[in-house]
C-alpha positions in Angstrom: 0.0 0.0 0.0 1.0 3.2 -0.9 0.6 6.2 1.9 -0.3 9.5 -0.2 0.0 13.2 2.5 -2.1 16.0 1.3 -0.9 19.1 2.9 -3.0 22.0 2.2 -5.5 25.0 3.9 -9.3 24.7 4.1 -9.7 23.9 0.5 -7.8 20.4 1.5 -9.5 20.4 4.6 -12.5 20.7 2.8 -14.7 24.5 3.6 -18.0 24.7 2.3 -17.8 28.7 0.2 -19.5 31.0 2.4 -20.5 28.7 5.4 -17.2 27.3 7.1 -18.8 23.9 7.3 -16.9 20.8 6.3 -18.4 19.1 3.1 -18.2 15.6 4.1 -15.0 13.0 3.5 -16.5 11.6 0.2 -17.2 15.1 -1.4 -13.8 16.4 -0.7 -11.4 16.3 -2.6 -9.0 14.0 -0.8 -11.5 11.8 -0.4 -12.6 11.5 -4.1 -8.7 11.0 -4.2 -8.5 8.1 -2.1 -12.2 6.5 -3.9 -10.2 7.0 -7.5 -7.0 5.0 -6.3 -8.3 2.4 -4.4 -7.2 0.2 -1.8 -4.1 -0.1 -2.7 -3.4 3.5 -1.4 -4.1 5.5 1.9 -4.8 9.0 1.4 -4.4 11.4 4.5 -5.8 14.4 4.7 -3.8 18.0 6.4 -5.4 20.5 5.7 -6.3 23.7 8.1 -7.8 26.8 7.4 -5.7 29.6 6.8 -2.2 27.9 6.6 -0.1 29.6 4.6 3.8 28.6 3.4 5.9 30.3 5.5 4.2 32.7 7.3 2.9 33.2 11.0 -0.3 35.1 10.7 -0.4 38.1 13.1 -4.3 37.9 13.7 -5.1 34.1 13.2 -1.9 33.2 15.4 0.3 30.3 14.3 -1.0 29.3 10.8 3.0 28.6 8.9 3.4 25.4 6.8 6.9 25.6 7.1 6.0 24.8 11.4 4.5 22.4 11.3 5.4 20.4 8.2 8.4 18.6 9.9 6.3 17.6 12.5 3.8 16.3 10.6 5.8 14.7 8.3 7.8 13.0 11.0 4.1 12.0 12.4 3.1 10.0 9.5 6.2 8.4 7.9 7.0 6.3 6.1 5.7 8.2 2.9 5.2 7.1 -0.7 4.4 11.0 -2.0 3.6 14.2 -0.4 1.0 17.0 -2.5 1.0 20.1 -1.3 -1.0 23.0 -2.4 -0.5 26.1 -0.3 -0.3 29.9 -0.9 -4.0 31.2 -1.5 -3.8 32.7 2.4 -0.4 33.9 1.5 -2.4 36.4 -0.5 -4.1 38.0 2.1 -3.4 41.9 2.4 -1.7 41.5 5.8 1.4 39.9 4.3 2.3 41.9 1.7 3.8 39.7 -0.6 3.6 38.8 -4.7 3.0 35.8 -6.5 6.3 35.2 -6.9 7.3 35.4 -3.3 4.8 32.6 -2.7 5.7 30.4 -5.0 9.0 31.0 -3.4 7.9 30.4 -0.2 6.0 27.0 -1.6 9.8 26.3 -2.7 10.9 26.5 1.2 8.4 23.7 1.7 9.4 21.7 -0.9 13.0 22.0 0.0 12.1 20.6 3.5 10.6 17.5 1.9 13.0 16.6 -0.1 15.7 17.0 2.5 13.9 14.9 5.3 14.5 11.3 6.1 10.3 10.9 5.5 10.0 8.4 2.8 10.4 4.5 2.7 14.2 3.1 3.8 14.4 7.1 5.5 14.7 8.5 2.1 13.2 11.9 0.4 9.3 11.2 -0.5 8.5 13.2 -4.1 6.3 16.1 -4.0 3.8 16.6 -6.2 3.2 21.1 -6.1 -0.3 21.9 -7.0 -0.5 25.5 -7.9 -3.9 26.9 -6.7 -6.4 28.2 -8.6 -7.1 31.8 -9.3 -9.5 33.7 -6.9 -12.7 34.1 -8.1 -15.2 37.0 -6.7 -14.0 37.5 -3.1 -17.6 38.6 -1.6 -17.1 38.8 2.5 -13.2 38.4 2.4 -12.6 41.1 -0.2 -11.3 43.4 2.5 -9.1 40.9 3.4 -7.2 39.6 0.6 -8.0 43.1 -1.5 -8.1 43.9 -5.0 -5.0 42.9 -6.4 -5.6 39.2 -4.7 -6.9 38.0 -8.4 -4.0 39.2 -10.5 -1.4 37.9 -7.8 -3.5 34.3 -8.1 -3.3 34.6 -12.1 0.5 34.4 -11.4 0.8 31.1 -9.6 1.1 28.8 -12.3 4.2 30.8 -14.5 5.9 31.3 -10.9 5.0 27.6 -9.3 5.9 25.7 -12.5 9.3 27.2 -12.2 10.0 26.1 -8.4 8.5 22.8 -9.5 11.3 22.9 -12.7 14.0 23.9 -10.2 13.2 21.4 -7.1 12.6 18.8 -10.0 9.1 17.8 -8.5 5.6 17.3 -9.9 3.4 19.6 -10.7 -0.1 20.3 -11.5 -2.0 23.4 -12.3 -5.2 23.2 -10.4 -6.4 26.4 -12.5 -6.6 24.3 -15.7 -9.1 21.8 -14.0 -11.1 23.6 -11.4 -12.3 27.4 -10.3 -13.0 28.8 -7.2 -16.4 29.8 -5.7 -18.4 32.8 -6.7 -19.9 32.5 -3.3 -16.5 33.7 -1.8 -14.1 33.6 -4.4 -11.4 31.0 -2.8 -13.2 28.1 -1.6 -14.3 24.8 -3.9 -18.0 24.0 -4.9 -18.4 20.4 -4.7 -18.6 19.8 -8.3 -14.6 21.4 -8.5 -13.3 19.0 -5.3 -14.5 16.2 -7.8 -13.0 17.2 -10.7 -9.6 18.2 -8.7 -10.0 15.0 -7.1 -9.9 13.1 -10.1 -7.2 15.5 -11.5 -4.5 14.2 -8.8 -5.6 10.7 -9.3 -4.6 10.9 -13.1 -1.4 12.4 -12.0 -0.7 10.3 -8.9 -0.9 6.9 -11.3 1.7 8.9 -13.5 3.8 9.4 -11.0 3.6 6.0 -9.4 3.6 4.8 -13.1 
């Protein structure tokens, strides 16, 4: 059996747009994930609201990927492949920082996978970097992320596909197979956790050949 982390915010923990509900495990994308690869593959799902890369968030308190990824990744080894897909909270207007800095800062995390002991026989698992998908209409949190949050998003794909060509990873552009929410403009309708769902399976049985 192959042991598959997902590392990711409330989209990979699974928010409901405009409610902060949880849709339920067979809805979410992880768990569509796990339904499309079988048995012969465990699927765990990490994902918190409001993570980011590599930041600390001054108002949410201790929301950095970079924290608590060791930890975690320490937690659940041995593993066969880690996908992350991180950065839409890096957008939000109280860190100040471009698309390019977060796909940067999605590089930091990468870097700490591949130098940890977390895979089988204590090597390096492969990372598979899913770029998120551009924000939609923000609604309630457009004071938050601001107006420029859209253009920044339209960025991630150039700026992540190049930390993905440099770390030599995988990588997947979730903004050719899914959009956000017009109910809030970052979360996933149901209808988009299935089709990213199925996305990663297709690329997962790549990877895994």
């Amino acid at each position: 059996m192959k042991t598959i982390l997902c590392y990711g915010d409330s989209n990979t923990w699974g928010a409901t747009p405009g409610t902060g509900e949880r849709f339920a495990p067979s809805v979410r994308w992880t768990g569509v994930l796990a339904r499309e690869l079988g048995a012969e593959y465990r699927v765990i799902e990490e994902g918190l609201g409001g993570r980011t890369t590599v930041w600390n968030d001054p108002v949410e308190g201790r929301m950095s990927g970079k924290d608590y990824l060791v930890p975690c990744l320490d937690s659940h080894r041995p593993l066969d492949l880690i996908v992350m897909m991180l950065g839409t909270n890096d957008l939000k207007l109280r860190f100040a920082v471009s698309a390019f800095d977060i796909a940067q800062s999605a590089g930091v995390l990468v870097d700490i996978v591949q130098k940890s002991a977390a895979g089988l026989n204590d090597s390096a698992p492969p990372v598979l970097l899913i770029a998120p998908p551009v924000v939609s209409r923000l609604g309630e949190y457009a004071e938050m992320f601001g107006d420029g949050a859209h253009a920044r998003s339209k960025q991630f794909a150039k700026y992540y596909c190049l930390i993905a060509e440099q770390y030599h990873c995988h990588f997947l552009d979730a903004a050719q197979v899914i959009v956000s929410s017009d109910v809030d403009g970052i979360h996933f309708d149901a209808d988009q956790h299935q089709k990213l769902g199925m996305a990663v399976a297709a690329r997962v049985r790549e990877i895994f050949g």
